[in-house]
matplotlib code that plots the C-alpha trace (Angstrom):
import matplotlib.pyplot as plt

x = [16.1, 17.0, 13.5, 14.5, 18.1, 16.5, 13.6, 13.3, 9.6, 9.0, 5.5, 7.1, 9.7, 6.9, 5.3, 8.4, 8.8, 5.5, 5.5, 9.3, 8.0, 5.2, 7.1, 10.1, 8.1, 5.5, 3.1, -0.7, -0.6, 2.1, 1.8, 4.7, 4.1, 6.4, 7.1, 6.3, 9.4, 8.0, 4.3, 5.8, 3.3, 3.2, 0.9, 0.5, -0.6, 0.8, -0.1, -2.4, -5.9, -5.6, -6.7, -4.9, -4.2, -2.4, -1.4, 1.1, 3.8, 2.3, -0.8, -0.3, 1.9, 3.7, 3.9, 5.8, 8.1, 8.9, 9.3, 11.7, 13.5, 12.8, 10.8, 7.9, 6.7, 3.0, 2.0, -1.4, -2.7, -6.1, -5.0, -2.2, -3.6, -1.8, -3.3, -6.3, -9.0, -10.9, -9.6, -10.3, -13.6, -13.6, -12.4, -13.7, -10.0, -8.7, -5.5, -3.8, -0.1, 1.7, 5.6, 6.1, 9.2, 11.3, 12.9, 16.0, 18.5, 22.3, 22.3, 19.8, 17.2, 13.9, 11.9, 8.7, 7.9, 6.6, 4.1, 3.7, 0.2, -0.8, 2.4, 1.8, -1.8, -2.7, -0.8, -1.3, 2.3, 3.5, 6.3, 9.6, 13.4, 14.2, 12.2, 12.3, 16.3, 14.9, 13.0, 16.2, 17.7, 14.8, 14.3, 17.8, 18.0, 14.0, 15.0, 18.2, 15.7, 13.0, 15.5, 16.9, 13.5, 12.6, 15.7, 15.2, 11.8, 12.6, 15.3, 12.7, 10.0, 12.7, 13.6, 10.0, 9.3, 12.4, 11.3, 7.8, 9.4, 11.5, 8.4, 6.5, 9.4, 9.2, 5.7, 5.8, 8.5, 7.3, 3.7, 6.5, 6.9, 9.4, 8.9, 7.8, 5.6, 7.3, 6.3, 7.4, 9.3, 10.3, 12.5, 11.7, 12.9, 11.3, 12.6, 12.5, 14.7, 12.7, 14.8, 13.5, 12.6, 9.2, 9.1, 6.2, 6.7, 4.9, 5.2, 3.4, 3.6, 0.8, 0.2, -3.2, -2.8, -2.8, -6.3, -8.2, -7.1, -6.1, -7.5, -4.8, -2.0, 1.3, -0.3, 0.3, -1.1, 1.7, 1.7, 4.0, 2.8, 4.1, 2.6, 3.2, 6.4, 7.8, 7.2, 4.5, 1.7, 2.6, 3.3, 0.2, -1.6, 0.7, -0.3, -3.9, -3.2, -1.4, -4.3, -7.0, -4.8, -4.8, -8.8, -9.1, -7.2, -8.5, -11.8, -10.6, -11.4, -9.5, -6.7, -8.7, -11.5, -9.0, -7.5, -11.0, -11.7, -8.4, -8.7, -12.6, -11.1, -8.1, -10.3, -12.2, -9.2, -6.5, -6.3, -6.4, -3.3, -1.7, -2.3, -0.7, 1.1, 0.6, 1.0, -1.4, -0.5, -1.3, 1.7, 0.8, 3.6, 1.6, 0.3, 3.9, 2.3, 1.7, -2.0, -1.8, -3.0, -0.5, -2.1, 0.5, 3.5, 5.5, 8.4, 7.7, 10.2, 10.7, 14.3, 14.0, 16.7, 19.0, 19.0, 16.9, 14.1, 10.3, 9.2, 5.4, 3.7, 1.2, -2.5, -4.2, -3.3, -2.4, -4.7, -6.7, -7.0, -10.2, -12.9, -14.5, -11.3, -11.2, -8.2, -7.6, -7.6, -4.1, -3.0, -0.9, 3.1, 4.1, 7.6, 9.9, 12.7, 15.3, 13.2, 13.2, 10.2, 11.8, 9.0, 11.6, 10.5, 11.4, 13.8, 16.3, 15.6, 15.8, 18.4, 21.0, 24.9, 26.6, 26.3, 22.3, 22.3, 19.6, 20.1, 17.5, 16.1, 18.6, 21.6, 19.2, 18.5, 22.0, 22.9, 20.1, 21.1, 24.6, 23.5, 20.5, 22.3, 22.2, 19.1, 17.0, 18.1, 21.5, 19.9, 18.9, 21.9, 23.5, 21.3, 21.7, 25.4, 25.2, 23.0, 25.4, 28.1, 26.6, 25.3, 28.9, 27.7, 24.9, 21.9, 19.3, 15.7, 13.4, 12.4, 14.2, 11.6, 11.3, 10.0, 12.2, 11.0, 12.6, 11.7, 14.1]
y = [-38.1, -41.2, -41.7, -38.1, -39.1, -42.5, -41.6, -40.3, -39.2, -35.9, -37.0, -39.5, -36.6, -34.1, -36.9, -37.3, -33.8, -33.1, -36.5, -36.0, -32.3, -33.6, -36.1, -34.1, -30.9, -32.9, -31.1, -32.2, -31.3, -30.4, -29.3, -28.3, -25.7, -25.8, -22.5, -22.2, -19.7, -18.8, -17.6, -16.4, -18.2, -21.1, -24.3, -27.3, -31.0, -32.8, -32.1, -33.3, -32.6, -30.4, -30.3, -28.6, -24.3, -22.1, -18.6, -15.4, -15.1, -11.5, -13.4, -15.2, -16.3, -18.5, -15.9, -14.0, -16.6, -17.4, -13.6, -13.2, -16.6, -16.8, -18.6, -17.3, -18.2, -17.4, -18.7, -17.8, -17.8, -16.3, -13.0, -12.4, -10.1, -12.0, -15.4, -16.3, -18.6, -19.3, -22.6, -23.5, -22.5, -25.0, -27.8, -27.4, -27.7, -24.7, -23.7, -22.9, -21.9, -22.6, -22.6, -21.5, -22.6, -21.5, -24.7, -22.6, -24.6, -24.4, -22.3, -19.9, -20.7, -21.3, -24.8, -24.2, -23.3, -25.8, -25.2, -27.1, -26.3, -26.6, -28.4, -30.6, -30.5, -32.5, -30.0, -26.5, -25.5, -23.0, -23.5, -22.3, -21.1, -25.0, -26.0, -23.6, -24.8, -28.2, -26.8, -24.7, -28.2, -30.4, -27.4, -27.7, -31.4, -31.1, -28.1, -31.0, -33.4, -31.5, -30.0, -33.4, -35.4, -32.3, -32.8, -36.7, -36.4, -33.7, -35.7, -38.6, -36.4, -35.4, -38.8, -39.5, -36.8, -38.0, -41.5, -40.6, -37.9, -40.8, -42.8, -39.9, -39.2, -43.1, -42.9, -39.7, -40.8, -44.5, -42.7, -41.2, -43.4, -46.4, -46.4, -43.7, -44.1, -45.1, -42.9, -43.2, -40.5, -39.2, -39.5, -38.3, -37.8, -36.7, -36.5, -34.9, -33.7, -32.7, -29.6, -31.4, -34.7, -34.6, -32.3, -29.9, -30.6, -33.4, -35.1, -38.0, -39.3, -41.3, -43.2, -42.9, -45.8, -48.0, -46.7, -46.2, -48.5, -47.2, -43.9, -43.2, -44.9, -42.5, -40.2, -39.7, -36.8, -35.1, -33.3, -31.2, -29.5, -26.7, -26.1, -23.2, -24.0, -27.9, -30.5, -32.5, -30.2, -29.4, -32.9, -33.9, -31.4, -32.2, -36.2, -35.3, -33.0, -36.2, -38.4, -36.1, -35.8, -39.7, -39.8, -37.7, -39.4, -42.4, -41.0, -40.1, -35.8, -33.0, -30.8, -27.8, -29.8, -31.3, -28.4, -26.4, -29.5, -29.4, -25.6, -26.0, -29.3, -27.0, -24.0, -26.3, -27.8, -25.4, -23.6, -19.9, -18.7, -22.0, -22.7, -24.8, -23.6, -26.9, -27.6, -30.4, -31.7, -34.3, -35.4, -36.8, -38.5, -38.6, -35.0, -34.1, -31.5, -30.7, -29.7, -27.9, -25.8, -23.9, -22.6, -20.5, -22.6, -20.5, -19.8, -23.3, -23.2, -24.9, -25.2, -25.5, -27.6, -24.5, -23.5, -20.7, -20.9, -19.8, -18.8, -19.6, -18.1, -19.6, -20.0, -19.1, -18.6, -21.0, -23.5, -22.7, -18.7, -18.7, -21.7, -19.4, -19.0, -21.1, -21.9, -19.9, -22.1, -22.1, -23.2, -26.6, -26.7, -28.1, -30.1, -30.3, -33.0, -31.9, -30.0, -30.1, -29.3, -28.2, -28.3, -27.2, -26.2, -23.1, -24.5, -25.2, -20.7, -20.0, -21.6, -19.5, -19.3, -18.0, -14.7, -15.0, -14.6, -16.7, -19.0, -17.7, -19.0, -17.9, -20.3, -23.3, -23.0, -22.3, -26.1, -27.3, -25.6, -27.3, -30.7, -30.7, -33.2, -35.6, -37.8, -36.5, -38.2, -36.0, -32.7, -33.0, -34.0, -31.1, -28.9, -30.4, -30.5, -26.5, -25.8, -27.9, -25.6, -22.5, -22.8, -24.1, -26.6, -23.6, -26.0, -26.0, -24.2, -25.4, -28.4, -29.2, -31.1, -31.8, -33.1, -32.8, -34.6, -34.5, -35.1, -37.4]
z = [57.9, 56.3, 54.8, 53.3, 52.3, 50.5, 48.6, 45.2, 44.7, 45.5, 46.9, 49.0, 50.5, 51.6, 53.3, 55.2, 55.9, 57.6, 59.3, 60.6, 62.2, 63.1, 65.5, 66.3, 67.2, 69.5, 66.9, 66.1, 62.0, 59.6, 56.0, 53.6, 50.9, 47.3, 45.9, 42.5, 41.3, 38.1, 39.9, 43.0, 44.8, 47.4, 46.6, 48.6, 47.9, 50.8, 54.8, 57.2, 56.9, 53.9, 50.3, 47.2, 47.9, 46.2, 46.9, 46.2, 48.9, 50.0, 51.7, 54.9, 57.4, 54.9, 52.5, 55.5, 56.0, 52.0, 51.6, 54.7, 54.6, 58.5, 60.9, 62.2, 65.5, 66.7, 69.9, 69.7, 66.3, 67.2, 68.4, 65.7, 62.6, 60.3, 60.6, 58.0, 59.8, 56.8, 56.4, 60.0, 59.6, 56.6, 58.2, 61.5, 63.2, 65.4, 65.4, 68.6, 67.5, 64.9, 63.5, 60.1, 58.6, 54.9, 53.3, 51.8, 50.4, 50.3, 47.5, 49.1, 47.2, 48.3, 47.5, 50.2, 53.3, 56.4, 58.9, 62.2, 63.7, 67.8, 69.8, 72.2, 72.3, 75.5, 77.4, 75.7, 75.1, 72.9, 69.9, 71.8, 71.2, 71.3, 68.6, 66.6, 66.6, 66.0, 62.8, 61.2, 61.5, 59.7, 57.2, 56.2, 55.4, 53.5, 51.4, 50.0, 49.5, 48.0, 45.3, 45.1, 44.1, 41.4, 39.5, 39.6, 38.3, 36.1, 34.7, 34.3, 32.7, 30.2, 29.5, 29.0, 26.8, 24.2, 24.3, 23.2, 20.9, 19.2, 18.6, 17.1, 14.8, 13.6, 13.0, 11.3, 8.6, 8.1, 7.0, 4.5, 1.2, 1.4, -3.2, -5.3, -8.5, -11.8, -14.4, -18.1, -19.1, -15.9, -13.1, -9.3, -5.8, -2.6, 0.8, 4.3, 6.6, 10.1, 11.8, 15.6, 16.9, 14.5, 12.0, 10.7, 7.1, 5.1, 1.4, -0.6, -3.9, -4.4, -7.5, -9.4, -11.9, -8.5, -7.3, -11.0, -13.1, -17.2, -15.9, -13.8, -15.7, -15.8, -13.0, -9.9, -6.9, -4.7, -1.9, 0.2, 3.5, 5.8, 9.1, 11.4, 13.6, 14.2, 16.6, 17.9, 16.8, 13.5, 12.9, 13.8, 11.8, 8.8, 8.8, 9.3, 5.6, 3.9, 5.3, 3.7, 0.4, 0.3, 0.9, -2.4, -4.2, -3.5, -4.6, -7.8, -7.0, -8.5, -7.5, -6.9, -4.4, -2.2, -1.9, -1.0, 1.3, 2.9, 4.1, 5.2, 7.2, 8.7, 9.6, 12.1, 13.2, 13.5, 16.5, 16.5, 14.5, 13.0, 9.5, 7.0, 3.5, 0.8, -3.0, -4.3, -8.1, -10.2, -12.7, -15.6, -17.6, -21.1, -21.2, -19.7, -17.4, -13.6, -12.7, -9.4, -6.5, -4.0, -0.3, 0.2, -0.6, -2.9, -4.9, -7.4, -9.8, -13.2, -14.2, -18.3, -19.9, -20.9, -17.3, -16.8, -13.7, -14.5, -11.3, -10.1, -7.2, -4.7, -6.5, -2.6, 1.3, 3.6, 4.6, 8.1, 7.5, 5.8, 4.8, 2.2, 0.3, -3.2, -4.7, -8.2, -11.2, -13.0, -16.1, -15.7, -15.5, -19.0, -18.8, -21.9, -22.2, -19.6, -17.5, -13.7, -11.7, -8.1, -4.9, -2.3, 1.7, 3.3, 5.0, 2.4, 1.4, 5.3, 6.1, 7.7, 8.3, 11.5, 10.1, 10.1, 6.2, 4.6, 1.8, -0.6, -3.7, -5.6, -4.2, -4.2, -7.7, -8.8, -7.0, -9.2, -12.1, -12.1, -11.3, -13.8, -16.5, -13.5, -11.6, -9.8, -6.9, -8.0, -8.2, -4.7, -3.1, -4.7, -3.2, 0.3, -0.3, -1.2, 1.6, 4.7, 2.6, 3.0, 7.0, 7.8, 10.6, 11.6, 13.1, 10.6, 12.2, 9.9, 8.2, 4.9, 2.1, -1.2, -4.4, -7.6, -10.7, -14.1, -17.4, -18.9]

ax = plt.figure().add_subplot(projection="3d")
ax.plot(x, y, z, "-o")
ax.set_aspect("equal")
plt.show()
């Protein structure tokens, strides 16, 4: 009992359990079965002589025992229907009798069952009325330390999880850039707010003049990606977009073949299901236009210097949906002075208050609309600022990105 009381590994507690009946039954083996609750079967990894099983709780003796939260006592295993052989046939042991016991604990809820096999071998006894007192009393104090050693190592496990989940995130956002480009003419933002520990939402400005020289003076590519959900996964697929999106610039391709790349690439990588929505543009401060390609990301909006929004739709699908898909060719996003191209995430138009009423496009463009004499940098706080206003402390479900770049 104290080895029980003392330990904190649950592999170290069913060890104790089939070793204290083995020794306080006089028994020859012991093996302790965990319930799985949400399976409603019984699985074992610890007992004497025995391997991994698993089973449902209508099979067996132990199933009996799990289903009836009693002991069952049977003094002569061969001659009782309900007794499977097959694994003394596989092990070449023979069991003579054997004690089945449910591990129930206080609050009547079941964390295994026990089984103590052939008592007192040397002399042929039979389990009796005193021992199976003897069991009631060890099942009691293994069913405490069974639930006991889950929650400490489901607490540790969760701890686990959040450290590894804090790392991601810093990974993720340091892949996210520290300085944007400097482009005559022009002022811009970008920023990311993950809705979870790492988010499914990407961005990059990347500047061109840096990588080819007077070619790319006064450009630079952007990119904003959306995949499926948030978390881990999507944040993985997400950096593995950005990475691609870098690789093409860096090889000096156009909008429209890194975008064809990038959904060939996700088709073989995305599992069944997921996909990725993405804009891919190239700015370019002395033409004063936005060449561009949208899988799926959609509504883009240009907010002209008087205030009213043109409205441009996605130019494909999502990436990962279909590698035959090319992305239509559309004529580039000319920029006035005053003009305010706004790449906004779903999350900002999803967004919802305690009265599950979304956001919408409309409210985030009004917030840009009356900050647009201001930075960039201003146009965007404004438009967090309306959207914490509008959810009222509601917890945000998505991931909140964007790119806003003005002509000045």
């Amino acid at each position: 009992m104290e080895r029980l009381a003392a330990s904190a590994s649950l592999e170290e507690v069913l060890r104790a359990i089939i070793d204290s009946m083995r020794t306080c039954l006089r028994a020859d083996r012991a093996s302790v079965f965990q319930f799985d609750a949400a399976t409603a079967e019984l699985f074992i990894s610890q007992g004497h002589g025995l391997a991994e099983i698993r089973f449902p709780i209508t099979a067996g003796l132990a199933g009996e025992a799990a289903r009836t939260l009693a002991i069952v006592n049977v003094p002569d295993c061969y001659a009782d229907s309900r007794f499977n052989p097959a694994i003394d046939k596989k092990t070449g042991y023979r069991t003579r009798n054997m004690l089945t016991i449910p591990l129930v604990s206080a609050d009547g809820g079941l964390q295994g069952v026990a089984q103590v096999l052939n008592k007192d071998s040397s002399r042929g006894e039979a389990f009796d009325a005193q021992d199976e007192a003897v069991a009631r009393a060890l099942a009691s104090q293994a069913a405490v330390a069974i639930r006991r050693a889950k929650l400490i190592e489901a607490e540790i496990r969760k701890n686990k999880i959040e450290a590894d989940l804090q790392v991601a995130r810093k990974i993720q956002q340091s892949s996210w850039p520290r300085h944007l480009p400097s482009l005559p003419g022009f002022d811009l933002v970008a920023a990311s707010r993950p809705a979870d520990e790492t988010g499914g939402d990407t961005f990059d400005v990347i500047c061109l003049g840096s990588m080819h020289g007077d070619a790319g003076q006064g450009r630079a590519m952007m990119v904003m990606g959306d995949a499926t959900g948030h978390g881990i996964g999507p944040a993985l697929s997400v950096s593995q977009l950005r990475a691609m999106v870098r690789m093409g610039a860096r090889l000096n391709r156009g909008v429209d073949e890194i975008t064809r790349h990038l959904n060939v690439q996700c088709c073989e990588d995305l599992p069944p299901g997921r996909f990725i929505t993405a804009f891919v543009g190239v700015i370019d401060a002395k033409l004063a236009h936005i060449e561009y390609a949208s899988a799926g990301q959609a509504p883009i909006y240009l907010l002209k210097a008087d205030g009213t929004a043109i409205d441009y739709d996605a130019t494909g699908m999502p990436l990962g949906i279909d590698p035959d898909i090319i992305p239509e060719p559309v004529a580039p996003i000319a920029m006035a002075p005053g003009d305010v191209f706004l790449l906004i995430s779903d999350g900002y138009y999803e967004a919802s208050n305690p009265e599950h009423q979304l956001m919408g496009s409309d409210r985030v463009v009004e917030a840009a609309r009356k900050a647009r004499s201001g930075t960039a940098a201003e146009i965007l706080a404004a438009i967090n600022a309306a959207a914490d206003e509008f959810v009222r402390g509601h917890a945000f479900d998505d991931d909140r990105t964007a790119i806003i770049i003005k002509r000045l």
